[in-house]
C-alpha positions as CSV (number, residue, x, y, z in Angstrom):
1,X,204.1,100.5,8.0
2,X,207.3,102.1,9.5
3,X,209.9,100.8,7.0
4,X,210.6,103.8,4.7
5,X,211.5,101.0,1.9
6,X,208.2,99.7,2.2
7,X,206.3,103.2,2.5
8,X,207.9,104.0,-1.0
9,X,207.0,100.6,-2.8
10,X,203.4,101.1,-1.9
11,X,203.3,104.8,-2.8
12,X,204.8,104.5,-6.1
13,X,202.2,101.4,-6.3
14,X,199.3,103.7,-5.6
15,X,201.1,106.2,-7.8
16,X,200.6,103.7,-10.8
17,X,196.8,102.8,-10.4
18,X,196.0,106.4,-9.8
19,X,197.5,107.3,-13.2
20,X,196.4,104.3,-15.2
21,X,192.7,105.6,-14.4
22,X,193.7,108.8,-15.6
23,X,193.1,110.6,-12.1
24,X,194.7,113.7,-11.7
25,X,196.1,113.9,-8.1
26,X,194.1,116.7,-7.6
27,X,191.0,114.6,-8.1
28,X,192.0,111.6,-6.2
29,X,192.4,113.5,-3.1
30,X,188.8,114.7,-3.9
31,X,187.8,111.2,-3.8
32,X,189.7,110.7,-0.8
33,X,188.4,113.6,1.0
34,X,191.9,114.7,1.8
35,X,194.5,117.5,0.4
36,X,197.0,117.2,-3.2
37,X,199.8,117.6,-0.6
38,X,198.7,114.6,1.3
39,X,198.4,112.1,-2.0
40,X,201.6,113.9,-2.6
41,X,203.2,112.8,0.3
42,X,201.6,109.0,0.1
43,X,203.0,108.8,-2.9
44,X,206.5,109.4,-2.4
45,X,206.9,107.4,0.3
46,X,206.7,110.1,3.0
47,X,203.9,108.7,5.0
48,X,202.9,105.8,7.0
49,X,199.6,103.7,6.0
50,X,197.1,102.1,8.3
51,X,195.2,99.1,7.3
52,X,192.2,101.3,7.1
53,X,193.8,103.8,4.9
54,X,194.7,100.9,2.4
55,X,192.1,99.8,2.5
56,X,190.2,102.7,1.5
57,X,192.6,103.6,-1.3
58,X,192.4,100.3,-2.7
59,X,188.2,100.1,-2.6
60,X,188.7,103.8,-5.0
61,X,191.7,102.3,-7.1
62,X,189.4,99.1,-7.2
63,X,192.3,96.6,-6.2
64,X,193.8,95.5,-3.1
65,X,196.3,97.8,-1.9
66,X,196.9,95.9,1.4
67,X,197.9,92.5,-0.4
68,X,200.5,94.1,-2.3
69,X,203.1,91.6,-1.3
70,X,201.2,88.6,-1.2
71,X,201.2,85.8,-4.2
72,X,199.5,86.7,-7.6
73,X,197.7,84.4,-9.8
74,X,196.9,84.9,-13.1
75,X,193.1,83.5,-14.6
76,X,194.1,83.1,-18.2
77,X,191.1,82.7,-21.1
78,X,193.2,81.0,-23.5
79,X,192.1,80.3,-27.4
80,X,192.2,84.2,-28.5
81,X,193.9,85.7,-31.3
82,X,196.9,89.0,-30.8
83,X,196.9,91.0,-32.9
84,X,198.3,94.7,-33.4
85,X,201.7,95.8,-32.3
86,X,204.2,95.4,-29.0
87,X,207.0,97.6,-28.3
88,X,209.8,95.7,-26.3
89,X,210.7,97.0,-23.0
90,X,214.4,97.7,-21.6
91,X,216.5,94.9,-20.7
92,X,215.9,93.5,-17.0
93,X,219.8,92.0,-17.4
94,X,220.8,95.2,-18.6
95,X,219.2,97.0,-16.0
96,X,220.6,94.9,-13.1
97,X,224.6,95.6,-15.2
98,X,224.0,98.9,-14.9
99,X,223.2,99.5,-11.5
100,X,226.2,97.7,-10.3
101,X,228.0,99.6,-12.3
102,X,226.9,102.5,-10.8
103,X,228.9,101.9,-7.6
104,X,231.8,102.5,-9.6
105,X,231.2,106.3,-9.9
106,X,231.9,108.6,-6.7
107,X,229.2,111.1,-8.4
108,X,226.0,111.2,-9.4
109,X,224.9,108.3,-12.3
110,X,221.3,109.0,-13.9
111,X,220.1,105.8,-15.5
112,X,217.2,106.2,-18.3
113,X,215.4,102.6,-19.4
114,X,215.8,100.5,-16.1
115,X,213.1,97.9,-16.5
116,X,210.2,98.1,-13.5
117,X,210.3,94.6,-12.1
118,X,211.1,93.1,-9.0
119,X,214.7,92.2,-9.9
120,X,215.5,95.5,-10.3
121,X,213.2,96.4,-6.8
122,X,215.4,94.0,-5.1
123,X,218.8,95.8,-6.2
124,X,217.6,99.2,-5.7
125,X,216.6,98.0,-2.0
126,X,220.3,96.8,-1.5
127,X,221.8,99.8,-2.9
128,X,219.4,102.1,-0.4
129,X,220.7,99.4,2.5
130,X,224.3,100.6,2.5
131,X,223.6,104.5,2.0
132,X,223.0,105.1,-1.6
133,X,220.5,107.6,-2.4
134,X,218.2,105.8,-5.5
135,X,215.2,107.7,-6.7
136,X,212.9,107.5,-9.6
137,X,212.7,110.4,-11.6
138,X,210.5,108.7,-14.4
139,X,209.3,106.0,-15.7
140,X,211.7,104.2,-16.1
141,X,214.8,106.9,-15.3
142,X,216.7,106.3,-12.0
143,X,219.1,109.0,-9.8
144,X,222.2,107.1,-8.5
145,X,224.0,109.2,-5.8
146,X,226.7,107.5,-3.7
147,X,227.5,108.5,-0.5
148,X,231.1,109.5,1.1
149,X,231.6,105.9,2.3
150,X,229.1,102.8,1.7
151,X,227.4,101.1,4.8
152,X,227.9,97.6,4.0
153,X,227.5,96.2,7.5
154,X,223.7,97.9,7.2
155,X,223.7,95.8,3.9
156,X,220.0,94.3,3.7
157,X,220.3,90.5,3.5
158,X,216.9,89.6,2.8
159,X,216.8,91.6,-0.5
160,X,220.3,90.5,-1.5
161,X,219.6,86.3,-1.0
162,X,216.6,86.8,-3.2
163,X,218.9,88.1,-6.9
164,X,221.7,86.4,-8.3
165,X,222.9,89.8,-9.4
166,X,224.1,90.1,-5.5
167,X,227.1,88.3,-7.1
168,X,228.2,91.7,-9.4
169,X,228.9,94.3,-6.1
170,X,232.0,92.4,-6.2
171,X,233.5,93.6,-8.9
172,X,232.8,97.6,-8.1
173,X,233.5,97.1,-4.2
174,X,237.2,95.6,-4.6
175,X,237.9,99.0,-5.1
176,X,236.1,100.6,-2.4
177,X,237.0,97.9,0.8
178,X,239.9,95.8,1.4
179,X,237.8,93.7,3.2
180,X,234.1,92.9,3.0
181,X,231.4,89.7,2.7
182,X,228.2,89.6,0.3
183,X,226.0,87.2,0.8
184,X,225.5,84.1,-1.2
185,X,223.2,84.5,-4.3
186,X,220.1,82.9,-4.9
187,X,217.3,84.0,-8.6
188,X,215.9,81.1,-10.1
189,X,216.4,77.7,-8.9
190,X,218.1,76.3,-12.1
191,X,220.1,73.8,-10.4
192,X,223.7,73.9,-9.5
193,X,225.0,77.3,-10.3
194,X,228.8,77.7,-10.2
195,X,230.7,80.8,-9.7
196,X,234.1,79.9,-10.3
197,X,234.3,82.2,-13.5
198,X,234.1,84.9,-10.8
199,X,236.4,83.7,-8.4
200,X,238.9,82.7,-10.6
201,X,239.0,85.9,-12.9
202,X,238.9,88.1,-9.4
203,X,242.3,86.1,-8.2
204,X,244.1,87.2,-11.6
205,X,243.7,90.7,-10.3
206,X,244.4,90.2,-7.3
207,X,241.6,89.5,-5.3
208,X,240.9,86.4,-2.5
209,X,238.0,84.9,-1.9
210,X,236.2,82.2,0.9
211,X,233.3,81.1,0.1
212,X,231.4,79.8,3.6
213,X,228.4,78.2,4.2
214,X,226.9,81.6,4.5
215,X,229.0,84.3,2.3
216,X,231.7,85.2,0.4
217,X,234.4,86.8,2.1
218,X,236.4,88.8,-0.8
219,X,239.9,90.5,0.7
220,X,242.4,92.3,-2.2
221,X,245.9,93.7,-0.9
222,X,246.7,95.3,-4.3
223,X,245.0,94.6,-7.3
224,X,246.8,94.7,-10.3
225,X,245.7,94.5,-14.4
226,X,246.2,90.7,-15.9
227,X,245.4,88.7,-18.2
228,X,243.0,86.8,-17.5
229,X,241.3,83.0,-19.5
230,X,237.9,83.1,-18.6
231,X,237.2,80.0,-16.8
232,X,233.7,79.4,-18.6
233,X,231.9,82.5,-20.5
234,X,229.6,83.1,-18.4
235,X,227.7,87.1,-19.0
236,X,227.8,88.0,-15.0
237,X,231.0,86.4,-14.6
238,X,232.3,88.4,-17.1
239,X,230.5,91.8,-16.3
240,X,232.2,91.5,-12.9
241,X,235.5,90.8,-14.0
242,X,234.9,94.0,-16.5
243,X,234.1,96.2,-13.7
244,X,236.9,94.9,-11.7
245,X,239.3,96.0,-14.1
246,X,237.8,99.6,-14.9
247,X,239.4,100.8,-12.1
248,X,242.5,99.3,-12.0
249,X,245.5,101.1,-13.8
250,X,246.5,99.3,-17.0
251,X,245.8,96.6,-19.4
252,X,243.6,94.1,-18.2
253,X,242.7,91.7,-21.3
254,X,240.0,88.9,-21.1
255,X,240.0,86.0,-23.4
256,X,237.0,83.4,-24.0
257,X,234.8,86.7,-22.7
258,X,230.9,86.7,-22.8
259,X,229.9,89.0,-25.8
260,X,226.1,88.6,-25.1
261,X,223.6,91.9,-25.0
262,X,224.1,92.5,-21.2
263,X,228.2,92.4,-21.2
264,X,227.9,95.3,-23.9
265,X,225.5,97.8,-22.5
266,X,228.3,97.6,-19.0
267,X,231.2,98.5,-21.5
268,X,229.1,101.0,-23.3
269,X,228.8,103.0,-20.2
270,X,232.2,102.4,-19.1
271,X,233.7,103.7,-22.2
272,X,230.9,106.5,-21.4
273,X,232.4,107.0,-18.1
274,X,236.1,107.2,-19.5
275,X,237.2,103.6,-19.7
276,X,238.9,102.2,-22.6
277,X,237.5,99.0,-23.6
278,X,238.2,97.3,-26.9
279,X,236.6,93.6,-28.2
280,X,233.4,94.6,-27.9
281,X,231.3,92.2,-29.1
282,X,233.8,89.5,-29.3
283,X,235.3,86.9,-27.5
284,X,238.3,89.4,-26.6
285,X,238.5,92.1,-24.3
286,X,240.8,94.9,-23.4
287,X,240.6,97.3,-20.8
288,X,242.7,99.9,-19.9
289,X,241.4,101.2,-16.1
290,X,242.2,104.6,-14.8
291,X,242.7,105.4,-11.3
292,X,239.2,107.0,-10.7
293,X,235.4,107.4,-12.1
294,X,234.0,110.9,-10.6
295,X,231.8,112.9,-13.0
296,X,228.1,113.0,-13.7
297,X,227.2,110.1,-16.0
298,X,223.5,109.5,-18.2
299,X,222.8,106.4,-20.0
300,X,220.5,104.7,-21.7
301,X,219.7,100.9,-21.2
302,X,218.5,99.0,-24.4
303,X,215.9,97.1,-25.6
304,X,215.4,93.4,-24.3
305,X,215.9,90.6,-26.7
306,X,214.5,88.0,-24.8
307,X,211.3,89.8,-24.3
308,X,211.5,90.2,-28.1
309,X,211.3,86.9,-28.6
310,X,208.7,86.5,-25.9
311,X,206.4,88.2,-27.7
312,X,207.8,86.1,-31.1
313,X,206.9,83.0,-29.3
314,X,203.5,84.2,-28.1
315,X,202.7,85.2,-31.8
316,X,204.1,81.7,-33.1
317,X,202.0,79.5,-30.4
318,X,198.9,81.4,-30.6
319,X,198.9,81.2,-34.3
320,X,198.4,84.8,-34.4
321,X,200.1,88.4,-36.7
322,X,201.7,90.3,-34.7
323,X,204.2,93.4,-34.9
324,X,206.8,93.7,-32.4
325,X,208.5,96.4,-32.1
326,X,212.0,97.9,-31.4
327,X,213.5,94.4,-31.3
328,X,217.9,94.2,-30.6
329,X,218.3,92.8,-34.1
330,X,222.2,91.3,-33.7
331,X,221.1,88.9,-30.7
332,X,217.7,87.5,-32.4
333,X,219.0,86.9,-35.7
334,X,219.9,82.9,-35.3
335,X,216.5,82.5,-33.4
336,X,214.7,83.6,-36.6
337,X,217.1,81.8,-38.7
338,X,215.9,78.5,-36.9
339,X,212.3,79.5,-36.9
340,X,212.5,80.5,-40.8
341,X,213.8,77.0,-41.1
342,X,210.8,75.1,-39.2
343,X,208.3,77.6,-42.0
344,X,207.5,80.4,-40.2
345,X,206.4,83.3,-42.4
346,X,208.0,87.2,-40.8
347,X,209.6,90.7,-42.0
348,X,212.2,92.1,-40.4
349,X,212.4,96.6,-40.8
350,X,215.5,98.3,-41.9
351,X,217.7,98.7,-38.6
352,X,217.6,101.5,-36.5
353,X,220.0,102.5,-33.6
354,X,218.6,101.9,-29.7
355,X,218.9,105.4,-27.3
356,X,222.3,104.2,-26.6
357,X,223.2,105.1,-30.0
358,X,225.1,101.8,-30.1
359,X,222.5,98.4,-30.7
360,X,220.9,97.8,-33.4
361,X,216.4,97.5,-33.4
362,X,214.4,96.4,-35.5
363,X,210.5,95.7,-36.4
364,X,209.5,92.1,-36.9
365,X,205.9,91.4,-38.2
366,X,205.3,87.8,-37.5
367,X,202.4,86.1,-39.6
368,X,200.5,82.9,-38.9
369,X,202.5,79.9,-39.9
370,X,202.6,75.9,-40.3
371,X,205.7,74.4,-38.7
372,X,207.9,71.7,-38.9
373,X,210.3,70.5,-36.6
374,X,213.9,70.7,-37.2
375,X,215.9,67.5,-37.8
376,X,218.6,68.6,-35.6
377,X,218.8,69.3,-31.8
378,X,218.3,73.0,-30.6
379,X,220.9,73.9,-28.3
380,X,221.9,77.1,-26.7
381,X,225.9,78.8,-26.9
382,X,227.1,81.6,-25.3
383,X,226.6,84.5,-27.8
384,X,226.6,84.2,-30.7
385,X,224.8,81.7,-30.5
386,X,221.2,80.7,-29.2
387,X,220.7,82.4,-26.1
388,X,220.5,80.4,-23.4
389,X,217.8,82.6,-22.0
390,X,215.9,81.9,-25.4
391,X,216.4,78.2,-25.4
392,X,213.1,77.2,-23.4
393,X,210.4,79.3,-25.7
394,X,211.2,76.7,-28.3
395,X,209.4,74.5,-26.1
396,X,206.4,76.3,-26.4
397,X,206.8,77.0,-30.4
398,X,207.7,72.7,-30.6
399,X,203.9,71.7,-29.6
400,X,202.8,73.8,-32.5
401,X,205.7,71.9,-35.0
402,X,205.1,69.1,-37.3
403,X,207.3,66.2,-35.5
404,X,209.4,65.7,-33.0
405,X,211.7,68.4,-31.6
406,X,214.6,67.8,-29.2
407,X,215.7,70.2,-26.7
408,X,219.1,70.2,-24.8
409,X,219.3,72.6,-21.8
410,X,223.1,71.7,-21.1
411,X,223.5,75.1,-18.8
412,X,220.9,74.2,-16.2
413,X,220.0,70.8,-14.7
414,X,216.4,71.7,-13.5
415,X,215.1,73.6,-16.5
416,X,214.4,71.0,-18.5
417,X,212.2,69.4,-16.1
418,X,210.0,72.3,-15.3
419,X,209.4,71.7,-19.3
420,X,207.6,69.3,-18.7
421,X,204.8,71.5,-16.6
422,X,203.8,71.8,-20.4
423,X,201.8,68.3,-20.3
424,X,199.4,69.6,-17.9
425,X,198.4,71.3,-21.0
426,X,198.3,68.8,-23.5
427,X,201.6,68.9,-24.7
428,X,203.3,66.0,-25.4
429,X,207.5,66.8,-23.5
430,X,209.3,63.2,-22.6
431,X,211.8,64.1,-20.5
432,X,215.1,62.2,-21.4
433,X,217.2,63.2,-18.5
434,X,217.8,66.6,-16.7
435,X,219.2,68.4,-19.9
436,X,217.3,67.1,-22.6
437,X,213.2,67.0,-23.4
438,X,212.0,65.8,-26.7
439,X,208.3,67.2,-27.7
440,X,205.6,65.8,-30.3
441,X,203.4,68.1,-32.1
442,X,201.5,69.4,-33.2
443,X,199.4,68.9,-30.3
444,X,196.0,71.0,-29.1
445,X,196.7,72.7,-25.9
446,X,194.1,72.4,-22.6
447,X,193.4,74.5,-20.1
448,X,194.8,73.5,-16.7
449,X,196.0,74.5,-13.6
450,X,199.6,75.1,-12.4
451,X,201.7,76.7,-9.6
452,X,204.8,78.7,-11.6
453,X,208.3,76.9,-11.4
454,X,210.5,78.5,-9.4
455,X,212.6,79.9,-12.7
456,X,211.5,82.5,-14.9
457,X,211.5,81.2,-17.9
458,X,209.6,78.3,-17.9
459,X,206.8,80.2,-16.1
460,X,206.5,82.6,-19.3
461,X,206.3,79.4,-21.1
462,X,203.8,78.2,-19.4
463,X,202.0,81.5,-19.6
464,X,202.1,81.3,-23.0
465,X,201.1,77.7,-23.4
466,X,197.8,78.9,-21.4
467,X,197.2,81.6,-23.8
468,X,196.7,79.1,-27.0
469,X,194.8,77.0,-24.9
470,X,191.0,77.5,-25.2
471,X,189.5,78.1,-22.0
472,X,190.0,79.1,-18.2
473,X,193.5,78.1,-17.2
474,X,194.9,79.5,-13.8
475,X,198.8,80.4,-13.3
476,X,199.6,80.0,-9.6
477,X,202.4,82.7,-7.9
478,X,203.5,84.4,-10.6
479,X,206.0,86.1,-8.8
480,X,208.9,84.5,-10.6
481,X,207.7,85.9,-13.8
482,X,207.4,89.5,-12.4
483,X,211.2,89.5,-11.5
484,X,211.7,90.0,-15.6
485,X,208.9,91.0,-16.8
486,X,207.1,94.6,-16.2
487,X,203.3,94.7,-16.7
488,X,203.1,91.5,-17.9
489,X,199.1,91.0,-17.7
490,X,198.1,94.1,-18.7
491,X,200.7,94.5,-22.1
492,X,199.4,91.3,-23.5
493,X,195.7,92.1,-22.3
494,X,196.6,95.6,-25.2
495,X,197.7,93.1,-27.7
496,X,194.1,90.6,-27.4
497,X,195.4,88.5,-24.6
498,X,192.7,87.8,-21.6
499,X,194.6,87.7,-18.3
500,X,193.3,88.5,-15.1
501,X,195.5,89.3,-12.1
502,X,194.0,87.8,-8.6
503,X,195.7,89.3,-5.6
């Protein structure tokens, strides 16, 4: 254990299960039978492991330290009730915005509510790769210092195949190389996944780009403001194009823009950082760059509205009340318009501002319902409409509805089919064609066993179908869910979930 990435993962790893048994660092190197400045060291990434040492740590922490990278199952006791109250975690699309965006600053950025999960781990491990200096200084608080000049031929290629948010360096780099190639993106497997939105934005201002068979090669001569036509509204598509014109001198305006949750929180810190940026929220944007971003910058991520309505969908499927808390308001509203429609029963709390002092949270208490199906299709639309990161929970919610529910995935062409993982447990999904599933219900849900998809959200509806199924279902390599999600397991296991994680 050499790599001084992989030294840090596993100390901070050990860090975690020391402090969730309430051991006092002090105390574990009692147990140990070695000195507070040696945990110390372990767990900040300062000193090689051998197997036997991991070994030993994990037999005290009572979990496998050495297996840290290898798949993780989850044994699921379906059937029980939640109950109690959730708070919703920072956004993991927010996050990801964020730390791109960080590249745009020549000084120091410090980044509170950066969701832990293995997206995140992924771009932190890039950032690291070229000569950034990332640390964790909490919880959920990350130190962003930029060196004199990025490394980018150190760039680590292995981290940066395995996120889609590889994509967004482009916008922040235009303005640091004339020259440079990222490697092509990769995240879920959701079918084809075009990025002409980027491309085509970038060449407004300036910018060229080849794609080959194994990069992008971006060149810019002189970039210049424009106004661009977003080729489709796509959120990355349009958080790149926003950082690309930060820095440019003038009026950059973007039409047909994104205006979802993840495309604010980038222009929130930009206008934190000195950037002029009106539209936001709407389906216009203008930006006025300025020459340079140099000064110390703190933010706040928000709250994540899809894990919001995780939680929502849990509650609805399990038939259980539930409070979740601290909910983005504005990007859930037609998702409980719908449900409110199909008869399910819920209060919504006066708003209340996120630590960004700019979205708007709320409380909702969901109670047990009956549902119907609604006679009309549910679709997904680029904010504000149905988010298309919503769109497949109403899977899960639709084998709990009186009558047939049709669902039309027209972003993705594999999504839909991994839907239909859902009859393994008794659900009743015909698949119509790639986009489009209709499902029958009410239906009772079985236990069952099935390997994840390789897409996030149709493993957390899977996960969920296995918690209203009675009995012993098993989820096999989970690891697309932890890209998004952060303590998964153990948050629903506080809420009357039973999920067990097998190393």
């Amino acid at each position: 254990m050499n790599n001084k990435n992989e030294q840090e993962k596993i100390g901070y790893f050990i860090k975690t299960l020391r402090e969730k048994q309430g051991l006092k660092q002090a105390e574990f190197a009692k147990i140990l039978k070695t000195s507070q400045s040696a945990v110390a060291r372990m767990e900040s990434g300062k000193q090689n492991f051998s197997t036997g040492e991991l070994l030993k740590i994990g037999k005290v922490l009572n979990r496998k330290i050495i297996s840290l990278h290898q798949s993780s199952d989850f044994v699921i006791e379906g059937g029980h009730k939640l109950h109690g109250s959730v708070t919703t975690n920072y956004s993991k699309n927010g996050s990801v915005g964020l730390l791109c965006a960080s590249l745009l600053n020549k000084s120091k950025t410090t980044l509170h509510g950066i969701a832990r999960i293995e997206e995140v781990n992924r771009i932190v491990e890039v950032l690291k790769s070229i000569g950034v200096s990332v640390r964790w200084i909490g919880t959920n608080s990350l130190e962003i210092i930029p060196p004199e000049k990025l490394k980018l031929e150190k760039l680590d290629k292995k981290a940066a195949i395995k996120t889609r948010t590889i994509v967004m360096f482009m916008g922040p780099l235009i303005h640091l190389f004339k020259k440079f190639n990222i490697p092509h993106a990769s995240g879920c497997n959701l079918g084809k996944r075009s990025i002409s939105a980027h491309i085509f934005g970038l060449e407004e201002m300036g910018v060229k780009i080849k794609v080959t068979n194994d990069n992008y090669q971006i060149t810019s001569s002189k970039l210049k403001p424009a106004e661009i036509v977003m080729y489709e509204s796509g959120d990355t598509a349009c958080e790149n194009l926003i950082m690309a014109a930060s820095k440019i001198p003038g009026k950059t305006v973007i039409k047909y823009s994104a205006a979802n949750y993840m495309v604010q929180e980038v222009c929130f810190f930009l206008q934190k950082a000195g950037v002029k940026i009106d539209g936001i929220g709407t389906t216009t944007l203008t930006i006025e760059g300025v020459k340079e971003i140099n000064k110390p910058l703190e933010y706040w991520n928000s709250e994540d509205p899809i894990e919001s309505m995780m939680f929502l969908t849990a509650s609805i499927t399990t038939n259980s009340h539930l409070m979740i808390k601290r909910c983005p308001i504005n990007f859930l509203e037609l998702e409980l318009y719908k449900l409110k429609k199909m008869g399910l029963k819920f209060k919504v709390s006066k708003k209340y501002k996120s630590k960004n002092e700019m979205t708007n949270l709320a409380d909702i208490e969901v109670f047990p319902s009956k549902l119907t199906a609604l006679d009309d299709k549910i679709h997904a639309q680029p904010y504000p409409g149905l988010n298309i990161d919503n769109l497949p929970f109403f899977a899960a919610i639709a084998t709990q509805a009186k009558g047939n529910t049709m669902i039309h995935d027209w972003t993705y062409e594999n999504r839909a089919i991994y839907l239909t993982e859902l009859n393994r447990l008794g659900a009743n999904v015909t698949l119509a064609d790639p986009h489009r599933v209709f499902i029958e219900g009410p239906t009772p849900l079985k236990p069952a066993q099935v390997v994840c998809p390789p897409a996030l959200r149709p493993s957390i509806v899977l996960m969920i179908a296995m918690l209203a199924a009675p009995g012993t279902s098993i989820l096999r390599n989970v690891y697309s869910i932890n890209r998004g999600y952060e303590e998964i397991a153990e948050r629903f296991n506080k809420i009357g979930a039973r999920i067990k994680v097998m190393d």
